[in-house]
C-alpha positions as CSV (number, residue, x, y, z in Angstrom):
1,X,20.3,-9.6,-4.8
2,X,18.6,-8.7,-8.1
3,X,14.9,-9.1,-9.2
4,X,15.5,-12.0,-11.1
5,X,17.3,-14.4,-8.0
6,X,14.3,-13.3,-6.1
7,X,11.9,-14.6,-9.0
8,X,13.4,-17.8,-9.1
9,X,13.5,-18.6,-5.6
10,X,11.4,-21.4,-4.2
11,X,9.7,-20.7,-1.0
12,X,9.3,-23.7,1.3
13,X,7.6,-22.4,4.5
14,X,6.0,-25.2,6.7
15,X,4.2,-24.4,8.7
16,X,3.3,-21.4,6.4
17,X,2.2,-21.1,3.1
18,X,4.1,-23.2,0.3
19,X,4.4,-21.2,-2.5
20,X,6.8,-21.2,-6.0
21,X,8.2,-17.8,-6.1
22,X,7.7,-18.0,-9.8
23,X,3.6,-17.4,-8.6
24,X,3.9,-14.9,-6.6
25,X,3.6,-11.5,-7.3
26,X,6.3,-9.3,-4.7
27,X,7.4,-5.9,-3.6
28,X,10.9,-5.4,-1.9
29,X,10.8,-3.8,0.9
30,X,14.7,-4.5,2.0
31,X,17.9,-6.1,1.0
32,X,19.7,-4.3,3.4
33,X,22.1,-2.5,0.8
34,X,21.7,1.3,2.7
35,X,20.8,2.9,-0.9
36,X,19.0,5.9,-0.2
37,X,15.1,5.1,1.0
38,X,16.1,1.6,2.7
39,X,14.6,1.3,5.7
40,X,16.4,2.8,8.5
41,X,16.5,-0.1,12.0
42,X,15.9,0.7,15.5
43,X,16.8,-1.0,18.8
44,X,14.8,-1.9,21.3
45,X,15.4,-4.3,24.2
46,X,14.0,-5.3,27.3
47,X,15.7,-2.6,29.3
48,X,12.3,0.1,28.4
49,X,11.2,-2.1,31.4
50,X,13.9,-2.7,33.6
51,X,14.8,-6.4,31.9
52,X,18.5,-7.5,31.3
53,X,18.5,-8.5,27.7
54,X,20.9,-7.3,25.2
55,X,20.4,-7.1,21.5
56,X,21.4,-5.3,18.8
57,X,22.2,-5.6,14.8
58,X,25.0,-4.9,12.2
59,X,24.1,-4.8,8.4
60,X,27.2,-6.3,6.3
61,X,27.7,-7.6,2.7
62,X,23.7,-7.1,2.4
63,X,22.8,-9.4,5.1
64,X,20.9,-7.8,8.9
65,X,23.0,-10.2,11.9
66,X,20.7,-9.7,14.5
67,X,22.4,-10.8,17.9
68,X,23.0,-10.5,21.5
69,X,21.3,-12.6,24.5
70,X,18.0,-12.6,26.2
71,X,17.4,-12.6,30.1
72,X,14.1,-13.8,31.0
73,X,14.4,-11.5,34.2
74,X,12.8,-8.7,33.7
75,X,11.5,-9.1,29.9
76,X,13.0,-11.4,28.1
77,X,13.1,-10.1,24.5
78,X,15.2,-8.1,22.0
79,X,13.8,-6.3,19.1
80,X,14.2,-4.1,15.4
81,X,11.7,-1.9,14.7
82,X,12.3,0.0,11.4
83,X,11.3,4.1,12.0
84,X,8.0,4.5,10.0
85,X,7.6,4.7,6.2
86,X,5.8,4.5,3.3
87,X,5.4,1.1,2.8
88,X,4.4,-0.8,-0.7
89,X,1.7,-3.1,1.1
90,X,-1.9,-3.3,-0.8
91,X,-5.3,-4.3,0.1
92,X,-4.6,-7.8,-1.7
93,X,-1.1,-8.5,-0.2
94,X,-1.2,-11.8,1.5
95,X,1.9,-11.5,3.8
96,X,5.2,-10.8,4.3
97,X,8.3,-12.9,2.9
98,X,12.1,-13.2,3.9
99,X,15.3,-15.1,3.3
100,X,16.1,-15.5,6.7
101,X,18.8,-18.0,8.6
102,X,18.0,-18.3,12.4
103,X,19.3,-20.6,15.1
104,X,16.6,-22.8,16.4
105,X,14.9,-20.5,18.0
106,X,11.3,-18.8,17.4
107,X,11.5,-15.6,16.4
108,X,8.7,-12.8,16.1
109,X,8.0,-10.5,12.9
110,X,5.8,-7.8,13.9
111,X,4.1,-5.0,11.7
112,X,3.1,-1.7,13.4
113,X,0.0,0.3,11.1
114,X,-0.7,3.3,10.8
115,X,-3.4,3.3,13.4
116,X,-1.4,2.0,16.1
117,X,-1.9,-1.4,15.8
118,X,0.8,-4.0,16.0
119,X,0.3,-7.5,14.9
120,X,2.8,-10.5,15.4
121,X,3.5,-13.9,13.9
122,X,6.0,-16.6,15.0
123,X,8.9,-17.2,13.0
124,X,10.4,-20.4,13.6
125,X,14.1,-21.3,12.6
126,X,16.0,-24.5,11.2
127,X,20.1,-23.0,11.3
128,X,20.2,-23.1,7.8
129,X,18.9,-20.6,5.1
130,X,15.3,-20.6,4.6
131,X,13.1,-19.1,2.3
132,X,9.4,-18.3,4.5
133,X,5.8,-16.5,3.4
134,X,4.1,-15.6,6.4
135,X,0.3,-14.9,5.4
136,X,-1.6,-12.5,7.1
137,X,-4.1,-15.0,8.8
138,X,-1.1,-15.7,11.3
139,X,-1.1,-12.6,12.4
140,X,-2.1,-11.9,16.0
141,X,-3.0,-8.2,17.4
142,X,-0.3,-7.8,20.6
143,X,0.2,-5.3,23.1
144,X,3.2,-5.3,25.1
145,X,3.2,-8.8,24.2
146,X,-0.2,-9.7,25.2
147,X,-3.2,-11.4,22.7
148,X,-5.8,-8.0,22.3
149,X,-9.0,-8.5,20.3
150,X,-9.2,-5.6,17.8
151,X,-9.5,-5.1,14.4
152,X,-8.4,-7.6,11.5
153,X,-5.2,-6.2,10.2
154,X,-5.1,-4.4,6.6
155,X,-2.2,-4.8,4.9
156,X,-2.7,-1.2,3.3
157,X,-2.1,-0.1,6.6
158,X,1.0,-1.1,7.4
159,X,3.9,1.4,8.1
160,X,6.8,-0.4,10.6
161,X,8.4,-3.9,10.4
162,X,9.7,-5.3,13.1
163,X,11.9,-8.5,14.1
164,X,12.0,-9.8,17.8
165,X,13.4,-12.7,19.8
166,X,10.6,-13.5,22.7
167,X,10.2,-17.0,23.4
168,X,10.4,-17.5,27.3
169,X,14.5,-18.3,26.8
170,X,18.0,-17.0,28.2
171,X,20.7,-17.1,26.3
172,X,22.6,-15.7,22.9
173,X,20.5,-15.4,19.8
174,X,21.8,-14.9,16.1
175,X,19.5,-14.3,13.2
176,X,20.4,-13.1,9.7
177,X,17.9,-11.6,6.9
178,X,18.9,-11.6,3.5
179,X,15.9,-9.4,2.3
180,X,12.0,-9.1,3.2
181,X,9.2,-8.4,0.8
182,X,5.6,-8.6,0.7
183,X,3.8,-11.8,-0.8
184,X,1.0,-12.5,-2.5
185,X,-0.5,-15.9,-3.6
């Protein structure tokens, strides 16, 4: 997907931010095309813990399928976590964007920073292709899942993205992301 498609997509996030994409200033981070210095994806499921969950992802024809089926014994989620990297996130970045095409379901994006920190933000999904901004502000600082009080995330910070399906469920999950950028106002 060229600069230009990206330009002239409208975002229409409730309940996030509504934005034209024609205002917003953005950096790519992925359109999952494995050029050199695209961001490399790593698996992790519920199993680190003893859960049943399985989960995993293929990229094809520049799209990420993420798939496979939770198990609320014993966890309960699947996740992607890209391996850390320099990331083009600034001070005055406002979010994170993505063309993304879930299937009913709520689905986590999480950022890791450099400090250890990871924040998440639900993601929910209409089974059609949507186009969603997820500020900052709905960002909540997690560990192993849990609400932490901490320090207010900085975007400069950030170095790991992460995608996850946690929402108390069993059964099979499919998600596909067409690219993820950041987003500013």
């Amino acid at each position: 997907m060229n600069q230009m498609k990206l330009i002239l997509t409208i975002m229409t996030i409730l309940p996030f931010a509504t934005t034209s994409a024609a205002d917003a200033s953005r950096s790519l981070l992925t359109q999952f095309d494995d050029l050199p210095g695209d961001l490399r994806w790593n698996v992790v499921n519920d199993n680190v813990m003893g859960g049943r969950s399985k989960g995993g992802y293929k990229i094809q024809d520049g799209i990420l399928r993420f798939t496979g089926a939770t198990n609320t014994r014993g966890g309960g989620f699947s996740s992607l976590r890209t391996s850390r990297a320099q990331l083009p996130f600034t001070a005055d970045t406002d979010g994170v964007s993505m063309r993304m095409k879930g299937d009913f379901r709520t689905y986590i994006f999480r950022v890791e920073t450099r400090d250890g920190y990871t924040y998440w933000a639900d993601v929910p999904t209409r089974g059609e292709w949507q186009n969603v901004a997820i500020p900052f502000e709905n960002f909540t600082l997690r560990w192993r899942g849990y609400k932490r009080r901490g320090p207010a995330l900085k975007p400069e910070n950030i170095d790991s993205l992460g995608l996850m399906i946690y929402d108390n469920r069993d059964g099979p999950f499919r998600l596909e992301v067409d690219w993820i950028s950041t987003w500013k106002r």
